[in-house]
C-alpha positions as CSV (number, residue, x, y, z in Angstrom):
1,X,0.0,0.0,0.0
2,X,1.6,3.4,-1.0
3,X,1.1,6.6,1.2
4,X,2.2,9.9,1.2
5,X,4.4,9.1,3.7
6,X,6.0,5.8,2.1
7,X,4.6,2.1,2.1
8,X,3.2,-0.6,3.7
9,X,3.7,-4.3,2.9
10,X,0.3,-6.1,3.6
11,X,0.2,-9.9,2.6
12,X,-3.3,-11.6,2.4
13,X,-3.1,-14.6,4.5
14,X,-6.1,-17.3,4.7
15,X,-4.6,-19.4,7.0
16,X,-7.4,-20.5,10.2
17,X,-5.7,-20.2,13.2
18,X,-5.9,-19.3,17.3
19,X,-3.0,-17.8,17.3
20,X,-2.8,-15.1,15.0
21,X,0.2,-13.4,16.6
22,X,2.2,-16.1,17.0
23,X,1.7,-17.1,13.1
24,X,2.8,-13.6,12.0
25,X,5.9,-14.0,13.8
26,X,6.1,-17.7,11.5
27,X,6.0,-15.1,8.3
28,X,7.4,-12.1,9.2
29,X,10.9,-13.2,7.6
30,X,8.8,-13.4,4.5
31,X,7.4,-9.7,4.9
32,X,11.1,-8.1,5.6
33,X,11.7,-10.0,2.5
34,X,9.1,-8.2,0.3
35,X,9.9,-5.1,2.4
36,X,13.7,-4.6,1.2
37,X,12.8,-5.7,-2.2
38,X,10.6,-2.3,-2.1
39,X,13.4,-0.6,-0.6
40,X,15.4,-1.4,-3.3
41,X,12.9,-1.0,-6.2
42,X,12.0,2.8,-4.8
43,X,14.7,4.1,-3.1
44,X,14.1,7.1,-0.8
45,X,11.0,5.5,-0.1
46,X,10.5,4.4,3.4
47,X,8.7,1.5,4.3
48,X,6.4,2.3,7.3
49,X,6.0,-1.7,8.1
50,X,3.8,-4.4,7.5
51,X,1.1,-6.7,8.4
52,X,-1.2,-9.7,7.7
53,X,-4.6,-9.2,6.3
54,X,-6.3,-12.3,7.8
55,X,-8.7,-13.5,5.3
56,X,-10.7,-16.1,6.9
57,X,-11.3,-13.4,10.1
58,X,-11.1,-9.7,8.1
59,X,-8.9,-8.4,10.5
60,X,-4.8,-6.8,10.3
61,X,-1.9,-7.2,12.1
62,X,0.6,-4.5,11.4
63,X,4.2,-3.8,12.4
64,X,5.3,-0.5,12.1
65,X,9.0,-0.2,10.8
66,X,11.6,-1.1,13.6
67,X,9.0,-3.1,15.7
68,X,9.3,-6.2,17.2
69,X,6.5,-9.3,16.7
């Protein structure tokens, strides 16, 4: 998701599971993935973080830049 202020990497997950939080941590290597590949594809750019839409609940978990899961 572009801002004004930079981006956020969102990933549409559809995964069921109780522990939502715990599971984010499982992909969050994946989203700092994605996230320097945007770095590097607009630099001067921040990224502001990112998060898991979870699908199969319609609710986000988001990590703003420099956070810890």
């Amino acid at each position: 998701v572009e801002t004004d202020r930079g981006f956020w990497i969102l990933d549409h997950k559809s995964d069921v599971t109780d522990d939502r939080e715990g599971r984010f941590g499982i992909y969050l290597p994946q989203l700092r993935c994605y996230s320097d590949l945007v770095r590097k594809a607009f630099p001067g750019r921040p990224v502001l973080g990112v998060g898991i839409h979870w699908i199969s609940y319609g609710d986000v978990n988001l990590l703003p830049e420099g956070g810890q899961a």
